[in-house]
SELOSE-703674 format. One record per residue: x, y, z of N, C-alpha, C, O in turn; residue in three letters. Coordinates in steps of 0.2 Angstrom, whole numbers, padded with zeros to 4 digits, always signed. Example, Ala and Ser with C-alpha at 12.3 -4.5 7.8 and 13.67 -1.06 7.14 Angstrom:
<sites>
+0066-0028+0039+0062-0022+0039+0066-0016+0039+0071-0017+0042Ala
+0064-0011+0035+0068-0005+0036+0064+0000+0039+0067+0006+0040Ser
</sites>
This chain:
<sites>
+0004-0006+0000+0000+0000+0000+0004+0006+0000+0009+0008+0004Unk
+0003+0008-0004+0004+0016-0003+0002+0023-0002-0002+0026-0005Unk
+0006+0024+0003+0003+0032+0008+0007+0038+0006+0012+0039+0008Unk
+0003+0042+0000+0005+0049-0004+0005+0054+0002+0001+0054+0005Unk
+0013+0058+0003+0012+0064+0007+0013+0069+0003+0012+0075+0005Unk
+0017+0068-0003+0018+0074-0009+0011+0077-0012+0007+0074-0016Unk
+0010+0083-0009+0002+0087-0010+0005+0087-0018+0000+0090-0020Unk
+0009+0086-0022+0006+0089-0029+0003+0082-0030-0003+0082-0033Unk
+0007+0076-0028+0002+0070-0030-0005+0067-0029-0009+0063-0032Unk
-0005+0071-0023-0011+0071-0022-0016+0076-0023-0022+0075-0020Unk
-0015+0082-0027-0022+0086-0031-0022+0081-0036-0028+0078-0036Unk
-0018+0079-0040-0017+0074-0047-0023+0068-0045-0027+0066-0049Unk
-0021+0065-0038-0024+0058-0036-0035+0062-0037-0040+0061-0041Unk
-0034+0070-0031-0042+0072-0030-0044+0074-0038-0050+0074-0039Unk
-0041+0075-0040-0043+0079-0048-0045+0071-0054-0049+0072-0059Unk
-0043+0067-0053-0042+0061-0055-0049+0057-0050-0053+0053-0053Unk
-0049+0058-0045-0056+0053-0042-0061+0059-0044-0067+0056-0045Unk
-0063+0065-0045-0067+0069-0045-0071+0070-0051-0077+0072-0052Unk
-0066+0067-0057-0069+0066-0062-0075+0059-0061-0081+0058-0062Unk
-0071+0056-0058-0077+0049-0059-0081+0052-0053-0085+0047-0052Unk
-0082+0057-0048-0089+0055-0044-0093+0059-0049-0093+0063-0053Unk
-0099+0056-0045-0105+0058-0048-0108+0066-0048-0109+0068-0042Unk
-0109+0070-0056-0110+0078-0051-0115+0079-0047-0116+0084-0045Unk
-0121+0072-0045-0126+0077-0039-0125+0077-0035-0129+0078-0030Unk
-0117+0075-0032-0114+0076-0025-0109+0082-0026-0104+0081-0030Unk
-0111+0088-0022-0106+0094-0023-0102+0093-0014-0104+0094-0008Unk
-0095+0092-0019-0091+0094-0013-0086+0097-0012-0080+0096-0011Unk
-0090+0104-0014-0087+0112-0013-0086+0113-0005-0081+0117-0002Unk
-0089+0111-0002-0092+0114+0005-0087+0110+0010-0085+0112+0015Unk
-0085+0103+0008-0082+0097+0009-0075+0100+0011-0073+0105+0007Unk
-0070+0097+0016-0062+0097+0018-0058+0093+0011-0062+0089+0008Unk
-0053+0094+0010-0053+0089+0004-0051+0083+0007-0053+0078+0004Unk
-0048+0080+0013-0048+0072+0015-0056+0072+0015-0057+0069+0010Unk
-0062+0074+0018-0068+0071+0018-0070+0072+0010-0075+0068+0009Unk
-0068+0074+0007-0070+0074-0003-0067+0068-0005-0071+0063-0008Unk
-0059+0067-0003-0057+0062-0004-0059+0054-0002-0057+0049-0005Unk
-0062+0055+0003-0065+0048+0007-0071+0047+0004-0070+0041+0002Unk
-0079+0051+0003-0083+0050+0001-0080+0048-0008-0083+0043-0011Unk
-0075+0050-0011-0074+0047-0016-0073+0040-0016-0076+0037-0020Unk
-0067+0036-0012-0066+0031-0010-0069+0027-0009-0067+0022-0011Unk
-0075+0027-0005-0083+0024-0001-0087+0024-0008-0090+0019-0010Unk
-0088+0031-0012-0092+0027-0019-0088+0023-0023-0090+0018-0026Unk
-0081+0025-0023-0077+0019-0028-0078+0010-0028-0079+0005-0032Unk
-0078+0011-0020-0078+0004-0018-0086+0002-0018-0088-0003-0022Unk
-0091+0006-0014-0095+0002-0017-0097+0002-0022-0102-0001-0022Unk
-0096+0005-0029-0097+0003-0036-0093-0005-0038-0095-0009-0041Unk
-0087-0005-0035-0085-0010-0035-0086-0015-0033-0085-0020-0037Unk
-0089-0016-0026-0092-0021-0024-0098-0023-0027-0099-0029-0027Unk
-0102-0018-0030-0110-0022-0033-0107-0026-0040-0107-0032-0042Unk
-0105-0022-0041-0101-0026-0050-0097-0032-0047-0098-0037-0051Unk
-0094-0033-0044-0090-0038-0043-0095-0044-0038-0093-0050-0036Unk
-0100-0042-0037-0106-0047-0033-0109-0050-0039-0110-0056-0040Unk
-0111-0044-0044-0116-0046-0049-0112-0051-0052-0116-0056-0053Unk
-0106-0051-0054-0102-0055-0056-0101-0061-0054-0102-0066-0058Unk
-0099-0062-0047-0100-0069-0044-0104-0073-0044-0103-0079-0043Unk
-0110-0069-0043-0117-0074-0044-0116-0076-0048-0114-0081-0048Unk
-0116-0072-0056-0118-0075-0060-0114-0082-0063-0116-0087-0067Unk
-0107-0080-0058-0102-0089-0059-0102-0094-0052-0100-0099-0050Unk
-0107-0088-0050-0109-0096-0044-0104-0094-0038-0102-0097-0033Unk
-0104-0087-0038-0096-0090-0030-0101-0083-0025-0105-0078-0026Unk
-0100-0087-0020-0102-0084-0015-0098-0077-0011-0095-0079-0006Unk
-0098-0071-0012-0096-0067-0011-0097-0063-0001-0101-0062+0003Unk
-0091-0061-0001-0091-0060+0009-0087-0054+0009-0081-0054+0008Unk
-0092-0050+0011-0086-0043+0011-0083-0042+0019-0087-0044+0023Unk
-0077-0039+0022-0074-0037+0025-0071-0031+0027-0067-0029+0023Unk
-0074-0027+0032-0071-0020+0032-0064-0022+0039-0063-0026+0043Unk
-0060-0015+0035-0054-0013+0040-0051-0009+0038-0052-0006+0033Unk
-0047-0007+0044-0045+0002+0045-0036-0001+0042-0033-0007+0043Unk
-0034+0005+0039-0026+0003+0035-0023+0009+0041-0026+0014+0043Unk
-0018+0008+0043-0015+0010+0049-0004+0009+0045-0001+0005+0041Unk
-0004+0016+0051+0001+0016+0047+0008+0018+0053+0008+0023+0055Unk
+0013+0013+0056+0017+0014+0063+0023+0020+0060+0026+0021+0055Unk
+0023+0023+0066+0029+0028+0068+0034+0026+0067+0034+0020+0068Unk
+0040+0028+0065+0046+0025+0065+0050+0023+0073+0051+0027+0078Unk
+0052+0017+0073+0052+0014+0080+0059+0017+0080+0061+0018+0074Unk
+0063+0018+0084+0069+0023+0084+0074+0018+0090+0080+0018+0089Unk
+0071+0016+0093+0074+0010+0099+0071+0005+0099+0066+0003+0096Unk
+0077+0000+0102+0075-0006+0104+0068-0008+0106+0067-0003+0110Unk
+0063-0013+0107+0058-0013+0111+0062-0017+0115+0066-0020+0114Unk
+0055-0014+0124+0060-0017+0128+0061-0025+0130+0056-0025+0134Unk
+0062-0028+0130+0063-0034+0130+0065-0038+0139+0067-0044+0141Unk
+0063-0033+0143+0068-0035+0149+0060-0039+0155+0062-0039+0161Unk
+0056-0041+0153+0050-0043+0156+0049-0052+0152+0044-0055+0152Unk
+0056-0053+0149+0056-0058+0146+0062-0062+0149+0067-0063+0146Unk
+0060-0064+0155+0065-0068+0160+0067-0075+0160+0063-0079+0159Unk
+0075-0076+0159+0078-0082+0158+0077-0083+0150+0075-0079+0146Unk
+0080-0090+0149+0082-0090+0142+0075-0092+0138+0074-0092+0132Unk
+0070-0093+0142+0061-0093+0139+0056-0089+0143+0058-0087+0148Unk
+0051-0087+0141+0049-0086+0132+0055-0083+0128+0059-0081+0132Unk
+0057-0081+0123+0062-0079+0120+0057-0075+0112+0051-0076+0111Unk
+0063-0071+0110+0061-0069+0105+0064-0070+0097+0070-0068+0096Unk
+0061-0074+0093+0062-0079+0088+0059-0073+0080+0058-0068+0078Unk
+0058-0079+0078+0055-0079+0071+0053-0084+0069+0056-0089+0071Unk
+0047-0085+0065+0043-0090+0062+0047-0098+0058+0052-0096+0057Unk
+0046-0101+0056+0047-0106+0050+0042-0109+0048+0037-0110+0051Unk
+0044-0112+0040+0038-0114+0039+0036-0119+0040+0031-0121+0037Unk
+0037-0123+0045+0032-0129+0050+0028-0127+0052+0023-0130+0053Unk
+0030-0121+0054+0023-0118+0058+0020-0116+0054+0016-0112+0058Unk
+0017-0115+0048+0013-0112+0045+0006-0116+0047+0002-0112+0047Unk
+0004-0123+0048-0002-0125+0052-0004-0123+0057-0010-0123+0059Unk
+0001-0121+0062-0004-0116+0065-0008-0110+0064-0014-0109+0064Unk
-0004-0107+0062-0007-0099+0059-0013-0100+0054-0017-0096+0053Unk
-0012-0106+0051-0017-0107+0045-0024-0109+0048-0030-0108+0046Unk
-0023-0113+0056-0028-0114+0060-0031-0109+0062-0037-0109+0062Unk
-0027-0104+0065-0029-0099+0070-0029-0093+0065-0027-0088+0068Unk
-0032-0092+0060-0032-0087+0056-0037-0088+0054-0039-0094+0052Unk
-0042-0080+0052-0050-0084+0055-0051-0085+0045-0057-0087+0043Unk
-0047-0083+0041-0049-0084+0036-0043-0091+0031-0043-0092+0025Unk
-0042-0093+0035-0039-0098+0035-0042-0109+0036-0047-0111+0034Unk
-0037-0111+0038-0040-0117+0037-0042-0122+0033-0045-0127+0035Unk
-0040-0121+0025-0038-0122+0019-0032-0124+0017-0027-0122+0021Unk
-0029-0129+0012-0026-0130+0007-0021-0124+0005-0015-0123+0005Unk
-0026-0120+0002-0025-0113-0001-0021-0109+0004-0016-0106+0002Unk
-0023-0108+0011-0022-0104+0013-0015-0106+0017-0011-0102+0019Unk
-0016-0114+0019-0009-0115+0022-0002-0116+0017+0004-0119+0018Unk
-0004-0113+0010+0001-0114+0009+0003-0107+0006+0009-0107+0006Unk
+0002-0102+0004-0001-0094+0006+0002-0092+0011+0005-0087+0011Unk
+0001-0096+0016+0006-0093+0022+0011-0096+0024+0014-0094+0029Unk
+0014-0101+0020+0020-0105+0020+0026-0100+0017+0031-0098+0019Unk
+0023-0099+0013+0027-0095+0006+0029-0088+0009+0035-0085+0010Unk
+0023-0086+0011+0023-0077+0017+0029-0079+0023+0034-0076+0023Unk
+0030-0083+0026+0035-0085+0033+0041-0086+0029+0046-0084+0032Unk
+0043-0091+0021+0048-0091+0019+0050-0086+0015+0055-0086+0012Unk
+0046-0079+0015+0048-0074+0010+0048-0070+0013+0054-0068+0012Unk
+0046-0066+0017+0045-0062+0022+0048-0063+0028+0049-0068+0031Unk
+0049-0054+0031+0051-0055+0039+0043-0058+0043+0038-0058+0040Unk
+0045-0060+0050+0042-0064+0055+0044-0062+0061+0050-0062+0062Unk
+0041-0060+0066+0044-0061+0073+0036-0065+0078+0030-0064+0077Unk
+0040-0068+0082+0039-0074+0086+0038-0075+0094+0044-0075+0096Unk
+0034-0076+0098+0039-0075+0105+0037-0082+0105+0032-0085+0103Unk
+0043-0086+0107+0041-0095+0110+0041-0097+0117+0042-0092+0121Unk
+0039-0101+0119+0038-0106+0125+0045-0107+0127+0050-0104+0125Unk
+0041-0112+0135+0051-0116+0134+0050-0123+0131+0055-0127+0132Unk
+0045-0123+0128+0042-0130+0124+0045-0127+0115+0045-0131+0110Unk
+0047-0122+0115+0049-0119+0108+0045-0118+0102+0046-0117+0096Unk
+0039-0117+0108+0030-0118+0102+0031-0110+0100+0033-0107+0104Unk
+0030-0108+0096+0026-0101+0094+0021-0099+0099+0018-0104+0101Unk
+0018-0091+0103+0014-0092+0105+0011-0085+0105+0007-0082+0109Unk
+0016-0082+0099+0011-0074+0098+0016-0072+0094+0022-0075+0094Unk
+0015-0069+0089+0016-0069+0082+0014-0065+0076+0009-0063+0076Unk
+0019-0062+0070+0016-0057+0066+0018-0058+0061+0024-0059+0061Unk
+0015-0058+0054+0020-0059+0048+0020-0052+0043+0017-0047+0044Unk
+0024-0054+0038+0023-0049+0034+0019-0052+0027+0021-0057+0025Unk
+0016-0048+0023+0015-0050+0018+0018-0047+0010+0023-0044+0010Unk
+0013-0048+0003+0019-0047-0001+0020-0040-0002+0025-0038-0005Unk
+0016-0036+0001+0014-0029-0001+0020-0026+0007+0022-0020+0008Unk
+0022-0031+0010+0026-0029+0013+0023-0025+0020+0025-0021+0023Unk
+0016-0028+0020+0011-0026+0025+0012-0031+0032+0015-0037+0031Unk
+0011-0029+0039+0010-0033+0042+0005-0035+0044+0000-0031+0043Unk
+0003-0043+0047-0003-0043+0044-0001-0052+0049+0005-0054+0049Unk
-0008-0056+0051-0007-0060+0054-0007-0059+0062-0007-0065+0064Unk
-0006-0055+0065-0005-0053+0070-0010-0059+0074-0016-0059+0073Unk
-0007-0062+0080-0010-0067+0084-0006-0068+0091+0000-0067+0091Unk
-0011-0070+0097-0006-0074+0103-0013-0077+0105-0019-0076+0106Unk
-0008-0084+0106-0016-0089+0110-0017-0086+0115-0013-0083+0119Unk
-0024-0087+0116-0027-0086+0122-0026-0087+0127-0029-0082+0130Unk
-0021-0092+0131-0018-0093+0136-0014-0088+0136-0016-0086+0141Unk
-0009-0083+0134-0004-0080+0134-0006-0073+0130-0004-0070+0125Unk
-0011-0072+0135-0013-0065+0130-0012-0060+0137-0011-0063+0142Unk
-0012-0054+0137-0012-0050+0142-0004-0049+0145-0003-0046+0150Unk
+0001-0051+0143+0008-0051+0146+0012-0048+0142+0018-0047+0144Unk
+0011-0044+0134+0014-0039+0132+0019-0042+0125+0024-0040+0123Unk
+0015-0049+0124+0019-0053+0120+0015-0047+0112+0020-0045+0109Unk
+0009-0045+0109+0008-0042+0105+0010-0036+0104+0011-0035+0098Unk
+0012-0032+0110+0016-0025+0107+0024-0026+0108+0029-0022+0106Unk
+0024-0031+0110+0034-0032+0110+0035-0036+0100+0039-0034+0096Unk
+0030-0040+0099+0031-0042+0093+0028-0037+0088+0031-0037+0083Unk
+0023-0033+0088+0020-0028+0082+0029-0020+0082+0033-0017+0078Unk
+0029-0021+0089+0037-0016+0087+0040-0019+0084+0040-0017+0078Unk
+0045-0025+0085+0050-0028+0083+0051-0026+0074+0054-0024+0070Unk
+0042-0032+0075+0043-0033+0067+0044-0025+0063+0048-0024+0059Unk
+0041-0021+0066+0039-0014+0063+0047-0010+0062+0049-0007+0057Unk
+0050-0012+0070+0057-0008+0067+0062-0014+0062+0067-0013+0058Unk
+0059-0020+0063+0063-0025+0057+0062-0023+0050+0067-0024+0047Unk
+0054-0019+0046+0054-0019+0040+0059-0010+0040+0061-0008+0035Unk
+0058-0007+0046+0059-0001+0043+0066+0000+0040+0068+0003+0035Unk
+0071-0005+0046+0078-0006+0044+0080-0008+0040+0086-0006+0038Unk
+0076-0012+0035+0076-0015+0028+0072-0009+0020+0070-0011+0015Unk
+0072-0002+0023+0067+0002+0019+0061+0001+0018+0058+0005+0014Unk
+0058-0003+0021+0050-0001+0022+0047+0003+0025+0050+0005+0030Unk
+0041+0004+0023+0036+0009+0030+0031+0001+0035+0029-0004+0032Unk
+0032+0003+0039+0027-0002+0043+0021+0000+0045+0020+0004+0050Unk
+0016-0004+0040+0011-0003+0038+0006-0008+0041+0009-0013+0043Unk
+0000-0007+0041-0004-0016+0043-0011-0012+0039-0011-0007+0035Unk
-0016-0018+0044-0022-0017+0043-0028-0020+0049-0026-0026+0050Unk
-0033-0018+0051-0037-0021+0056-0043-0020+0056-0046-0015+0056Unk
-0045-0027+0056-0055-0026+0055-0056-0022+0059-0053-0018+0063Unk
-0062-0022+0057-0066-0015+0061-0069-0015+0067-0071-0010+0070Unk
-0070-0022+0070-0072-0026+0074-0067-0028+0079-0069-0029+0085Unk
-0059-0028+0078-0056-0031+0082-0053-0026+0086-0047-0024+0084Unk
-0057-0024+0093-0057-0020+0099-0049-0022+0102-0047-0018+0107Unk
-0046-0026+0101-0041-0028+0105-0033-0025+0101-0030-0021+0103Unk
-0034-0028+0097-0030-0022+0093-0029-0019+0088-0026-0019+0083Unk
-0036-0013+0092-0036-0005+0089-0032-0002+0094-0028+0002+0092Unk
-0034-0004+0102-0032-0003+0107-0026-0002+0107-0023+0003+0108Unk
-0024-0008+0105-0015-0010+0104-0011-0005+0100-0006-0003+0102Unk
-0015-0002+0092-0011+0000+0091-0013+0007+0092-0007+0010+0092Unk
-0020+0011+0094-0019+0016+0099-0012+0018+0103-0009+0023+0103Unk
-0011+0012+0107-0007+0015+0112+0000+0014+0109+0005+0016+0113Unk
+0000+0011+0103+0007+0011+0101+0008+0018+0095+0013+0019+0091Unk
+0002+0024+0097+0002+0030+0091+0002+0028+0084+0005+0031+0080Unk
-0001+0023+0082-0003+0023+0074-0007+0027+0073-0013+0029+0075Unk
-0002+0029+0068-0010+0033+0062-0016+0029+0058-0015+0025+0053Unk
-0021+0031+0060-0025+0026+0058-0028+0030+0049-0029+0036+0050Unk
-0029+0028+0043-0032+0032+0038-0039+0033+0041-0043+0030+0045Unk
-0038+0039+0036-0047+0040+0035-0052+0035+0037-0055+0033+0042Unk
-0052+0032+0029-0056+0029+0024-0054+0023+0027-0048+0021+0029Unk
-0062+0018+0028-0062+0011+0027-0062+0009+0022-0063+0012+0017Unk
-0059+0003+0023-0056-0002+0018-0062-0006+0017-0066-0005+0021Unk
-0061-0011+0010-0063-0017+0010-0061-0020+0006-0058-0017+0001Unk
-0063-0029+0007-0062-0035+0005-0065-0039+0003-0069-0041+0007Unk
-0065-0042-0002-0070-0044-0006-0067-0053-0008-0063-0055-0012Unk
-0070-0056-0004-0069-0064-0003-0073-0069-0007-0079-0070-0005Unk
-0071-0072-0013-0076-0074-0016-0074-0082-0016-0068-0085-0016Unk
-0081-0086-0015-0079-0093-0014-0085-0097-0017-0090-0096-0015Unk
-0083-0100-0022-0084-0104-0026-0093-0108-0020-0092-0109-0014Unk
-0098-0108-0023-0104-0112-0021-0103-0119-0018-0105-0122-0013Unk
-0098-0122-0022-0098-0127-0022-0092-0129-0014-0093-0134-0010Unk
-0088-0124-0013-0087-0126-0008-0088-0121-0001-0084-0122+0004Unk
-0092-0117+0000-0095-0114+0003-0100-0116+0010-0103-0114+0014Unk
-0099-0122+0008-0102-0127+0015-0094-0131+0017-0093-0137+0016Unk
-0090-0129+0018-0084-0129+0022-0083-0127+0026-0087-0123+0026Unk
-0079-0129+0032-0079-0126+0038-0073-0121+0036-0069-0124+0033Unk
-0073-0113+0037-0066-0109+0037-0067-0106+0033-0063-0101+0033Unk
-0071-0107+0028-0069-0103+0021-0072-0099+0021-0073-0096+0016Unk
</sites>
């Protein structure tokens, strides 16, 4: 994803969505991020009806998804690490054996498809990990191709203890080190970490996202899909 801060690029981006909105919407009176956003929201949902119309008509079952795209501060320090006593829990990175978990515990996941989608993301991509003293993964973030972070998990047992914001930094100051921006995205729904990234000062965008899942009729009585 990419986040324009060059203002000439983006009169070019507003002069360019404004052509395609519709003239019975005047947005003179509008801020231009609010002209901008309302353009965005009718893009997508023109997109989404076309792209429903579409699926019916080949049989796939269509499921859309909203989330906020968020964007992290540059991490400048180490995170702290000192609440992480003796030689376990530790802090690691993923491999692809483990990608059966993540494909279980990934709510769009559960699939063929998907576990090996996230095999390829742990072998191509960075990963940070915190482990057991059983050496299990037990909170976790990957990156994917867009160089997004994204995956973001801790089981249940091990939630509350600081293993998600030592792992969402790490990873963040690992892609920055490497020339990226560290970037994610978060349903709209999941209170736990908006929370998380609230306190970690993400800029959250404007404009809601979405996601358009489309899944074949035939296999639509699966469980995960």
């Amino acid at each position: 994803m990419l986040v324009l801060n060059c203002s000439t690029k983006l009169l070019i981006l507003e002069k360019m969505l404004k052509s395609c909105f519709p003239e019975s919407l005047k947005l003179n009176f509008l801020s231009k991020e609010t002209a901008l956003c309302l353009v965005f929201k009718w893009l997508q949902s023109e997109l989404y009806d076309v792209s429903k119309a579409v699926a019916n008509s080949k049989q796939f079952n269509v499921k859309l998804t909203s989330f906020k795209a968020v964007h992290l501060s540059p991490v400048s320090t180490l995170p702290d690490t000192s609440f992480l006593k003796g030689p376990f829990p530790r802090l690691t990175y993923l491999s692809v054996a483990e990608a059966d978990l993540l494909n279980r515990t990934w709510s769009r996941g559960g699939n063929e498809q998907c576990l090996r989608y996230i095999a390829n993301l742990i072998a191509c991509f960075p990963s940070v990990c915190v482990r057991d003293e059983k050496g299990n993964p037990v909170s976790w973030s990957i990156t994917d191709q867009f160089a997004t972070i994204c995956h973001g998990y801790t089981l249940p047992e091990h939630r509350r203890k600081g293993y998600s914001r030592l792992v969402a930094l790490t990873l963040a100051r690992k892609l920055q080190s490497r020339g990226f921006p560290s970037q994610g995205n978060v349903l709209d729904d999941n209170t736990a970490s908006i929370s998380l990234l609230k306190s970690l000062h993400a800029e959250f965008l404007p404009c809601c996202f979405h996601r358009l899942i489309l899944t074949p009729a035939t296999f639509s009585g699966l469980p995960h899909l």
